[in-house]
C-alpha positions as CSV (number, residue, x, y, z in Angstrom):
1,X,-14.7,49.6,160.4
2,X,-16.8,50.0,163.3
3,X,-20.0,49.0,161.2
4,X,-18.3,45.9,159.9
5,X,-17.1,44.9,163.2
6,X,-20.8,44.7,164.5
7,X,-21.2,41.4,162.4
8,X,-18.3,39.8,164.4
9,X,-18.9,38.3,167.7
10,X,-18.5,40.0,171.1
11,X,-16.0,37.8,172.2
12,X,-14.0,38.7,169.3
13,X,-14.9,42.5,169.0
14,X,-13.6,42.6,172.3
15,X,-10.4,40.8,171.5
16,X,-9.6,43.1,168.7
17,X,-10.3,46.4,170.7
18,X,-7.7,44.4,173.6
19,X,-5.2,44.0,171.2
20,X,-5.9,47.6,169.3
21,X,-4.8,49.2,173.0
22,X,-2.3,46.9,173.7
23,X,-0.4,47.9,170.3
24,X,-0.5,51.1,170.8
25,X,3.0,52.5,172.2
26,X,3.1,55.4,174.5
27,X,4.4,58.4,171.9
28,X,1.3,56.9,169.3
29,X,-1.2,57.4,172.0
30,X,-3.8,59.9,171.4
31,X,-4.3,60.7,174.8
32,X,-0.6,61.5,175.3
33,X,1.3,60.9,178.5
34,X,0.9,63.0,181.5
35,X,4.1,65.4,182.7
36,X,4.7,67.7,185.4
37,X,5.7,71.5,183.6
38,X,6.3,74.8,184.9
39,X,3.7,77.0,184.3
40,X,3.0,80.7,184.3
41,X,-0.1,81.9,183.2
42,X,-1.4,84.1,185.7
43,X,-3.8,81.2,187.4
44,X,-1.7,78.9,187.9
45,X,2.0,80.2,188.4
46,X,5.3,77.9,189.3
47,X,6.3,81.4,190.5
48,X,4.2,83.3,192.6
49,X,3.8,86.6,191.4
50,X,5.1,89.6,191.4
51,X,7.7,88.1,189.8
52,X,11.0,90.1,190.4
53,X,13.4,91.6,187.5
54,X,16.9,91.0,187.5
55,X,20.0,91.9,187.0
56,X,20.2,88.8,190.3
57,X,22.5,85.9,190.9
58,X,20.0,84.8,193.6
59,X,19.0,81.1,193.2
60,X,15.3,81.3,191.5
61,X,12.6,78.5,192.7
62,X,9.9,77.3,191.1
63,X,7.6,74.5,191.5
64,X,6.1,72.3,189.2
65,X,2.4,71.5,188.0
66,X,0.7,68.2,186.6
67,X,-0.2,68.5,182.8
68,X,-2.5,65.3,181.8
69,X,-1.6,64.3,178.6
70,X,1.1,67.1,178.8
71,X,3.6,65.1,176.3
72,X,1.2,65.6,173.0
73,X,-0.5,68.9,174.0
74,X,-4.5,67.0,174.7
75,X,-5.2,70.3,176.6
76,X,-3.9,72.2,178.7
77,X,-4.9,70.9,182.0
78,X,-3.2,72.1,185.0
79,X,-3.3,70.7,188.1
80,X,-1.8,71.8,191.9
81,X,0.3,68.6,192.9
82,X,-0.7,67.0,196.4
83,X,3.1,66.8,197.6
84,X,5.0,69.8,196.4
85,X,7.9,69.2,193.7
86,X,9.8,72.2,193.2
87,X,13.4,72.9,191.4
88,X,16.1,75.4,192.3
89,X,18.5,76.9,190.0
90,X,21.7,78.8,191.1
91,X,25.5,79.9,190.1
92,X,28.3,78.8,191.8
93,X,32.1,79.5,191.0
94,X,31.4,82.5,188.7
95,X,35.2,83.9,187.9
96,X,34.0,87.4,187.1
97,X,32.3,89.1,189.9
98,X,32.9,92.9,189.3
99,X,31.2,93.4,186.1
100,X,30.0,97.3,186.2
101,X,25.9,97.3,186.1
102,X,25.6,93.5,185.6
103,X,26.1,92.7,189.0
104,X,28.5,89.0,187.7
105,X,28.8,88.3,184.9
106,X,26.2,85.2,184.7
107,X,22.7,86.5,186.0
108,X,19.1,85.9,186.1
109,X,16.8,88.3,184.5
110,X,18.7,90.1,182.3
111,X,19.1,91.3,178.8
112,X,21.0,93.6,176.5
113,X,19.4,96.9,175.8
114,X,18.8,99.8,178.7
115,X,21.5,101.8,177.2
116,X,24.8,101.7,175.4
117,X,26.4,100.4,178.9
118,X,23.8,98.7,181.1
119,X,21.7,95.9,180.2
120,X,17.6,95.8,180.6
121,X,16.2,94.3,184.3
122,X,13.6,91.7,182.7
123,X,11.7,89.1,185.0
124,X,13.8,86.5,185.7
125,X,10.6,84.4,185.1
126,X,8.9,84.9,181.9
127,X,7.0,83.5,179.1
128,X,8.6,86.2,176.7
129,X,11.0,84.0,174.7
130,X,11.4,86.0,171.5
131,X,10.6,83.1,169.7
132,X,7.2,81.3,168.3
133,X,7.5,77.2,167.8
134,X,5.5,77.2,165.1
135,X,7.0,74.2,163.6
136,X,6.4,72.1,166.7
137,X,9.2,70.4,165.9
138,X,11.9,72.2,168.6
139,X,10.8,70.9,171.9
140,X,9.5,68.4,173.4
141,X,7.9,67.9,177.1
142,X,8.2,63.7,177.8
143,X,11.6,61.6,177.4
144,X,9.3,59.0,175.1
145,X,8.1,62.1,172.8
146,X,6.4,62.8,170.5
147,X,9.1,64.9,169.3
148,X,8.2,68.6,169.1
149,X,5.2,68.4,171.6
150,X,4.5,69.1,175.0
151,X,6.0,72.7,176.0
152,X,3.8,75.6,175.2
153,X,6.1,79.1,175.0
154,X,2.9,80.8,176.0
155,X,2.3,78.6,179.3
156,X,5.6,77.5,180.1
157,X,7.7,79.3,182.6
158,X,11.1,80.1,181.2
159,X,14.1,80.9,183.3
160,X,16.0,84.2,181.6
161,X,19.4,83.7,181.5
162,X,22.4,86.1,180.9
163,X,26.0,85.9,180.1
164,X,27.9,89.1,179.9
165,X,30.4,90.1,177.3
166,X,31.3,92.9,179.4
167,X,34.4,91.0,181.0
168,X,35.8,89.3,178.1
169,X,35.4,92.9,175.8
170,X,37.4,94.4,179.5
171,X,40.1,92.2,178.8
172,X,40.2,92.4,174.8
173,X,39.8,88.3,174.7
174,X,40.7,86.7,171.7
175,X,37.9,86.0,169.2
176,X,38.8,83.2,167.6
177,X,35.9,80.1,167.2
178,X,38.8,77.9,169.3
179,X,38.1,80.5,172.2
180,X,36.3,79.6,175.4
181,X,35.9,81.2,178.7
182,X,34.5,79.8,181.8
183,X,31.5,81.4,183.5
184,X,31.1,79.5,186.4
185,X,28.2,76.5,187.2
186,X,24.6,75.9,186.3
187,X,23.0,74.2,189.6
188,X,19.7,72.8,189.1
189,X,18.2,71.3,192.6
190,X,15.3,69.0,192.9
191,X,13.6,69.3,197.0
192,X,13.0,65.1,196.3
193,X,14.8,62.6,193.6
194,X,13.3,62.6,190.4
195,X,14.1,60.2,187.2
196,X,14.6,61.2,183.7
197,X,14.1,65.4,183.5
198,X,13.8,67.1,180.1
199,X,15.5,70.5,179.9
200,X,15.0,72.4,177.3
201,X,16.8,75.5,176.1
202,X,15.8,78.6,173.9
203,X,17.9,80.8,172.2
204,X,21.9,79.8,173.0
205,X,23.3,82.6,171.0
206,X,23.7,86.2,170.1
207,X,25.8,88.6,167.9
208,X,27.2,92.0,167.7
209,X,27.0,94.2,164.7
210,X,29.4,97.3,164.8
211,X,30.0,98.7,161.4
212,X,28.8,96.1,159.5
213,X,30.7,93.4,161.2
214,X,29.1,90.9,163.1
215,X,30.8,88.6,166.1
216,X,28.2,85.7,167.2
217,X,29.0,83.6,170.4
218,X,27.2,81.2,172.1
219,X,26.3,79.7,175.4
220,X,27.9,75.5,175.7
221,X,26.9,73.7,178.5
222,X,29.2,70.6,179.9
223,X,27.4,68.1,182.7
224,X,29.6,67.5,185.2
225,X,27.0,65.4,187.6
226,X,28.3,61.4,187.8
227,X,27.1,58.5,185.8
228,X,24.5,61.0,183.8
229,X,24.3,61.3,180.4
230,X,22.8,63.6,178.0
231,X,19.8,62.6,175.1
232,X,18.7,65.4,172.3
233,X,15.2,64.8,171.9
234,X,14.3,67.3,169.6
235,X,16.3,70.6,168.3
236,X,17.6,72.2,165.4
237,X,21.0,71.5,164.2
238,X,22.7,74.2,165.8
239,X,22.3,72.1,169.3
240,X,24.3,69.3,169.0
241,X,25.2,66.9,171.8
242,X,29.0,65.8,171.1
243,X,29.8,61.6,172.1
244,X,30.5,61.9,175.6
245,X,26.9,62.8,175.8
246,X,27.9,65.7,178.8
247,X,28.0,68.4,176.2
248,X,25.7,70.8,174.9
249,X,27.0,72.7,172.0
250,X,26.5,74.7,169.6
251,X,27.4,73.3,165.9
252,X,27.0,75.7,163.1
253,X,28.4,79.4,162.4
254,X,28.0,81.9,162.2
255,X,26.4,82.0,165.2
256,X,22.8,84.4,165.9
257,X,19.9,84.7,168.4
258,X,17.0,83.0,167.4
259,X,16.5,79.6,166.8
260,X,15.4,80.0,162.7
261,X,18.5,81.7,162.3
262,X,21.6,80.4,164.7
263,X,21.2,79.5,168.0
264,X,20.8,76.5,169.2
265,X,17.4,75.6,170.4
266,X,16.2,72.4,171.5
267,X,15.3,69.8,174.3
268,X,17.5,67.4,176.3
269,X,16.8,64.3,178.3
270,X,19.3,63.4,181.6
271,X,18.8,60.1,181.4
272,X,19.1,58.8,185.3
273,X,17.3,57.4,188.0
274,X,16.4,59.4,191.9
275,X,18.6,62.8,190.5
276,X,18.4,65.3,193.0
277,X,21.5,67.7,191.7
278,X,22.1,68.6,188.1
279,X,25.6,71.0,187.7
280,X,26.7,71.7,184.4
281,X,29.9,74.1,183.5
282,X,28.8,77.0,181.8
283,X,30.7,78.4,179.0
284,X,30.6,81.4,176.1
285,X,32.3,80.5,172.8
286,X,32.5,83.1,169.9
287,X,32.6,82.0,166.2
288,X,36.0,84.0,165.3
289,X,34.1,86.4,163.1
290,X,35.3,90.0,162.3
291,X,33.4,92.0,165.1
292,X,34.4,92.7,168.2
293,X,32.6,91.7,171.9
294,X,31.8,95.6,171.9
295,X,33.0,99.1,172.4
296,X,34.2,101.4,175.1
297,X,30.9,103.3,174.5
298,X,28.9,100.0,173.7
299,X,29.5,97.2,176.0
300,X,26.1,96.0,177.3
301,X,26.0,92.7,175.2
302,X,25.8,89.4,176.1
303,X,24.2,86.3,175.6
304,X,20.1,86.0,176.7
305,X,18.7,82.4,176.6
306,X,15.9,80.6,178.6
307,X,15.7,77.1,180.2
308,X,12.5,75.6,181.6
309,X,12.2,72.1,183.0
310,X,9.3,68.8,182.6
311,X,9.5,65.3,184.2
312,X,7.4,62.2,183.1
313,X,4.9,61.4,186.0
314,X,6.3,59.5,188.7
């Protein structure tokens, strides 16, 4: 083409390359869009290090970096913003607040596994998400795509996120897959308005196995911020978002903990201008299989997820 379009005259070479840019949409581009992510990577770190393990309900800040071309993954090229944007993430209105060794029962930095009654202290920021996006086709980093491109699990900092069985197993809570219970609110802060965020969430579910018998549950979200409403960019059908467009849940059963396999995993657009507060009722919902939350000599499960935010430049 190029050799052919040395016969033509300059005026209309030039014409064709206009129009060749100008049909171009943004998710086509080559060059991608540019984002602002959070990043951990040990140069250039949304968190500053040492990074702290949980159990915590402390709120968690982090601030973000700009990616060029961070929507189709042209590089990673990270860059210290001139006026700082950061996030905050806390719980508010969490109903059970005596849980034995997990502090409440939602927390940051936490996950099942230091014995048969405490859970494991993890960072509450990590990169560790048990899970490898090799299809590139889970998560995406800009509200106008491409689909599946943009975060890097090896680059981009994940918030760890618990919910605790411990209370519901306490109070022998029914099983069923019509069950819900309450853990209290999400809070995700902005320091300045931004428009259009893209959260996206790795790993909403887990199970138990006791004897053979498996009980999943999963972690469902509700937005409860006015006059937003919620977008799935990309996912897999576990994450569904239902047609009030406020809730995240979770679609199929039975219900596991990695996203090949039965949690819901994907990335959601809040569609809104100048947001500064995002609060979203947190809930745990099992699938009414025939295990149990756990036992009096087992009762350290829970459900261990990670969120991590990106904006479009602006």
């Amino acid at each position: 083409m190029l050799i052919r379009s040395l016969s033509l005259p300059k005026v209309a070479l030039a014409f064709m390359l206009a129009a060749s840019v100008a049909n171009t949409s943004p998710a086509q581009s080559s060059f991608g869009l540019n984002t602002y992510e959070l990043v951990q990577d040990g140069v250039n770190n949304s968190y500053q290090p040492p990074v702290p393990k949980g159990p915590t309900s402390i709120p968690q800040t982090l601030t973000f970096f700009f990616n060029k071309n961070g929507s189709a993954d042209e590089g990673l090229y990270f860059q210290r913003m001139k006026s700082e944007l950061s996030v905050t993430f806390s719980f508010d209105d969490q109903p059970y607040i005596n849980v034995p060794q997990h502090v409440t029962g939602m927390t940051f930095g936490a996950a099942s596994g230091a014995s048969s009654t405490q859970v494991r202290g993890v960072p509450v920021i990590n990169t560790n998400y048990y899970y490898a996006d090799t299809t590139r086709k889970i998560f995406t980093a800009h509200p106008q795509g491409p689909a599946g491109k943009g975060i890097n699990l090896a680059m981009n900092a994940g918030l760890q996120v618990f919910l605790s069985a411990k209370p519901l197993l306490a109070a022998n809570a029914p099983r069923t897959d019509t069950s819900r219970y309450y853990y209290g609110k999400l809070r995700v802060q902005f320091n300045k308005p931004v428009d259009n965020p893209v959260i996206s969430f790795i790993g909403l579910g887990a199970t138990t196995n006791f004897a053979g018998k498996h009980l999943g549950f999963a972690t469902e979200l509700e937005l409860q911020t006015p006059s937003l409403t919620l977008t799935k960019l990309s996912g897999n059908e576990e994450m569904q978002i239902d047609m009030s467009k406020t809730k995240i849940l979770h679609s199929k059963m039975p219900i596991a903990g990695n996203c090949d396999s039965g949690a819901a995993c994907g990335s959601v657009l809040v569609k809104g201008s100048q947001i500064s507060t995002l609060v979203f009722n947190v809930y745990l919902r099992p699938d009414g299989g025939p295990g149990v939350w756990g036992t009096e000599k087992v009762s350290n499960s829970g459900d261990m997820w990670h969120l991590t935010v990106s904006l479009p430049e602006q």
